[in-house]
C-alpha positions as CSV (number, residue, x, y, z in Angstrom):
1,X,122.1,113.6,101.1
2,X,119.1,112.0,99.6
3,X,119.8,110.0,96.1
4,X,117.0,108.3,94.2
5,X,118.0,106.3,90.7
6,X,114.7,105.7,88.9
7,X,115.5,103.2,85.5
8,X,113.2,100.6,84.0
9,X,111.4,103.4,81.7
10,X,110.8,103.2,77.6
11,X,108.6,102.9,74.7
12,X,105.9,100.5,75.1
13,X,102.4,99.6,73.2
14,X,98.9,100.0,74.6
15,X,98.3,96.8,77.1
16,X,102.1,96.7,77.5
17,X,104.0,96.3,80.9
18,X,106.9,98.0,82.3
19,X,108.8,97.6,86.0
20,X,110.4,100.8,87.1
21,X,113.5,100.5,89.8
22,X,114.6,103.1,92.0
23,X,117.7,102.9,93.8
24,X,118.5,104.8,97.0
25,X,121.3,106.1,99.3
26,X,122.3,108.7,101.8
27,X,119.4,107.8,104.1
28,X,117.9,104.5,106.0
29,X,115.5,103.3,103.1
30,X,114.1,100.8,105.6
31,X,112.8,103.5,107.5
32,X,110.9,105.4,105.3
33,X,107.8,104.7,103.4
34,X,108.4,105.6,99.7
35,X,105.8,106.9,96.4
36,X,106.0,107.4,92.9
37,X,104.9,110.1,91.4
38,X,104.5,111.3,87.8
39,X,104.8,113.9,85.2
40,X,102.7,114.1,82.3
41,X,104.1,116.2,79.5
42,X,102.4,120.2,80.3
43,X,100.8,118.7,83.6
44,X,102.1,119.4,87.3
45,X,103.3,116.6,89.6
46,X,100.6,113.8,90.3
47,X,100.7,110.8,93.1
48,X,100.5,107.4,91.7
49,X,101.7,105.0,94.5
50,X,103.1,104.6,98.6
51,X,104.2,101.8,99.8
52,X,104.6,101.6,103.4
53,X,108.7,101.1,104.5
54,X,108.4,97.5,105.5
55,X,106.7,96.6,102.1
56,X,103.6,95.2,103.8
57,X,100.8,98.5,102.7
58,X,100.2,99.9,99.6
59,X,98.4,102.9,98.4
60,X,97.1,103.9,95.0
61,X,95.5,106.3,92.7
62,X,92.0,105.4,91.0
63,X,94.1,106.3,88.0
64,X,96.5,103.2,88.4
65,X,94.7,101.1,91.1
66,X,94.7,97.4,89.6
67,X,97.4,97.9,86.9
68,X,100.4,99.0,88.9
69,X,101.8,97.3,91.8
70,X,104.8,98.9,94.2
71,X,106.7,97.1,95.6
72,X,110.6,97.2,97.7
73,X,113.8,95.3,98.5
74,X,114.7,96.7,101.5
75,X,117.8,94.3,101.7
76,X,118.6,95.9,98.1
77,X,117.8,99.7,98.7
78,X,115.1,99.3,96.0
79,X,111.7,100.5,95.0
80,X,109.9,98.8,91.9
81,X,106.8,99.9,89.9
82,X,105.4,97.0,88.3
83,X,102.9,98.7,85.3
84,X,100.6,96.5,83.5
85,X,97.7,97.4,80.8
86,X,99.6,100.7,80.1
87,X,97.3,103.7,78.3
88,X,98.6,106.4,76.4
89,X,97.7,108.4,79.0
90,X,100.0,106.9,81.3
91,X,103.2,108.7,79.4
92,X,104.8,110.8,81.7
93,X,108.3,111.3,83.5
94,X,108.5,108.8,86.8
95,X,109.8,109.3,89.8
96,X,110.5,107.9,92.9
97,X,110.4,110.3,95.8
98,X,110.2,110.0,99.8
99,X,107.1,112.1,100.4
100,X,103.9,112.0,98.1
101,X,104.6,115.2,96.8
102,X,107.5,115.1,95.2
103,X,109.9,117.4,97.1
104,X,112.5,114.9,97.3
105,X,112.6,112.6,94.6
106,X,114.5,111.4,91.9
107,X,115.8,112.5,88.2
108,X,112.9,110.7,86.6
109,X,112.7,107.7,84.1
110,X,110.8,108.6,80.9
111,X,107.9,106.2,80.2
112,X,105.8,106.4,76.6
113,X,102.8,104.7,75.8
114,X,102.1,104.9,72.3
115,X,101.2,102.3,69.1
Protein backbone atom coordinates (compact mmCIF):
# COMPACT_ATOMS: atom_id res chain seq x y z
CA UNK A 1 0.00 0.00 0.00
CA UNK A 2 1.02 3.41 -1.02
CA UNK A 3 1.94 5.95 2.12
CA UNK A 4 3.06 9.53 1.46
CA UNK A 5 3.87 11.83 4.79
CA UNK A 6 3.97 15.41 3.59
CA UNK A 7 5.38 17.97 6.80
CA UNK A 8 7.44 21.07 6.45
CA UNK A 9 4.11 23.32 6.04
CA UNK A 10 3.10 26.71 8.13
CA UNK A 11 2.51 30.33 8.36
CA UNK A 12 4.97 32.33 6.51
CA UNK A 13 5.36 36.18 5.29
CA UNK A 14 5.36 37.31 1.68
CA UNK A 15 9.13 36.61 0.24
CA UNK A 16 9.36 33.89 2.91
CA UNK A 17 10.70 30.23 2.33
CA UNK A 18 9.50 26.97 3.35
CA UNK A 19 10.93 23.12 2.54
CA UNK A 20 8.16 20.55 2.38
CA UNK A 21 9.21 16.70 3.13
CA UNK A 22 7.38 13.74 2.09
CA UNK A 23 8.07 10.50 3.38
CA UNK A 24 7.17 7.26 1.54
CA UNK A 25 6.56 3.48 2.03
CA UNK A 26 4.83 0.50 0.68
CA UNK A 27 6.39 0.88 -2.77
CA UNK A 28 10.08 1.23 -4.46
CA UNK A 29 10.43 5.16 -4.22
CA UNK A 30 13.58 4.75 -6.29
CA UNK A 31 11.56 3.61 -9.03
CA UNK A 32 9.11 6.13 -9.44
CA UNK A 33 9.25 9.63 -10.51
CA UNK A 34 7.26 11.74 -7.90
CA UNK A 35 5.11 15.50 -8.07
CA UNK A 36 3.60 17.84 -5.82
CA UNK A 37 0.62 19.13 -6.26
CA UNK A 38 -1.60 21.70 -4.59
CA UNK A 39 -4.83 22.86 -3.23
CA UNK A 40 -5.84 26.27 -3.04
CA UNK A 41 -8.76 26.88 -0.71
CA UNK A 42 -12.36 26.59 -3.22
CA UNK A 43 -9.88 25.55 -6.14
CA UNK A 44 -9.48 21.81 -7.63
CA UNK A 45 -6.17 19.94 -7.63
CA UNK A 46 -3.30 21.89 -9.54
CA UNK A 47 0.48 20.41 -10.59
CA UNK A 48 3.27 22.28 -9.26
CA UNK A 49 6.36 19.95 -9.63
CA UNK A 50 7.95 16.23 -11.00
CA UNK A 51 10.96 15.23 -10.36
CA UNK A 52 12.19 12.39 -12.30
CA UNK A 53 12.97 9.04 -9.80
CA UNK A 54 16.74 9.36 -9.93
CA UNK A 55 16.56 13.08 -8.93
CA UNK A 56 18.43 14.14 -12.08
CA UNK A 57 15.04 16.06 -14.08
CA UNK A 58 12.75 18.38 -12.94
CA UNK A 59 9.53 19.77 -14.19
CA UNK A 60 7.62 22.88 -13.20
CA UNK A 61 4.65 25.10 -13.42
CA UNK A 62 5.06 28.77 -14.84
CA UNK A 63 3.34 29.39 -11.55
CA UNK A 64 6.40 28.25 -9.37
CA UNK A 65 9.18 27.97 -12.02
CA UNK A 66 12.26 29.77 -10.34
CA UNK A 67 11.04 29.88 -6.76
CA UNK A 68 10.49 26.22 -5.90
CA UNK A 69 13.01 23.54 -6.34
CA UNK A 70 12.10 19.54 -5.89
CA UNK A 71 14.25 17.68 -4.96
CA UNK A 72 14.69 13.59 -3.33
CA UNK A 73 16.70 11.29 -1.05
CA UNK A 74 16.24 8.19 -2.51
CA UNK A 75 18.57 6.57 0.20
CA UNK A 76 16.02 8.34 2.70
CA UNK A 77 12.59 7.60 0.94
CA UNK A 78 12.22 11.42 0.72
CA UNK A 79 10.73 14.02 -1.48
CA UNK A 80 11.48 17.88 -0.63
CA UNK A 81 9.94 21.08 -1.87
CA UNK A 82 12.21 23.82 -1.40
CA UNK A 83 9.70 27.26 -1.68
CA UNK A 84 11.29 30.52 -1.92
CA UNK A 85 9.72 34.19 -2.61
CA UNK A 86 6.28 32.70 -1.36
CA UNK A 87 2.91 34.91 -2.62
CA UNK A 88 -0.19 34.88 -0.96
CA UNK A 89 -1.41 33.14 -3.61
CA UNK A 90 0.75 30.33 -3.01
CA UNK A 91 -1.55 29.17 0.24
CA UNK A 92 -2.90 26.06 -0.44
CA UNK A 93 -2.91 22.35 1.00
CA UNK A 94 0.45 20.34 -0.42
CA UNK A 95 0.88 17.16 -1.42
CA UNK A 96 3.06 14.83 -2.51
CA UNK A 97 1.66 12.23 -4.88
CA UNK A 98 3.07 9.56 -7.50
CA UNK A 99 1.28 10.66 -10.57
CA UNK A 100 0.76 14.45 -11.58
CA UNK A 101 -2.74 14.25 -10.89
CA UNK A 102 -3.09 13.51 -7.61
CA UNK A 103 -4.79 10.03 -7.49
CA UNK A 104 -2.37 8.80 -5.15
CA UNK A 105 -0.95 11.14 -2.97
CA UNK A 106 -0.54 12.12 0.46
CA UNK A 107 -2.76 13.80 3.51
CA UNK A 108 -1.43 17.21 2.62
CA UNK A 109 0.72 19.80 4.69
CA UNK A 110 -1.13 23.11 4.99
CA UNK A 111 1.00 26.11 3.74
CA UNK A 112 -0.21 29.97 4.36
CA UNK A 113 1.18 32.98 2.93
CA UNK A 114 -0.01 35.88 4.58
CA UNK A 115 1.60 39.30 6.38
Amino acid sequence: EVQLVESGGGLVQPGGSLRLSCTASGFIFSLYAMNWVRQAPGKGLEWVSEISSGGGYTYYAGSVKGRFTASRDNAKKTLYLQMDSLKPNDTAVYYCATSRDGASRGQGTQVTVSS
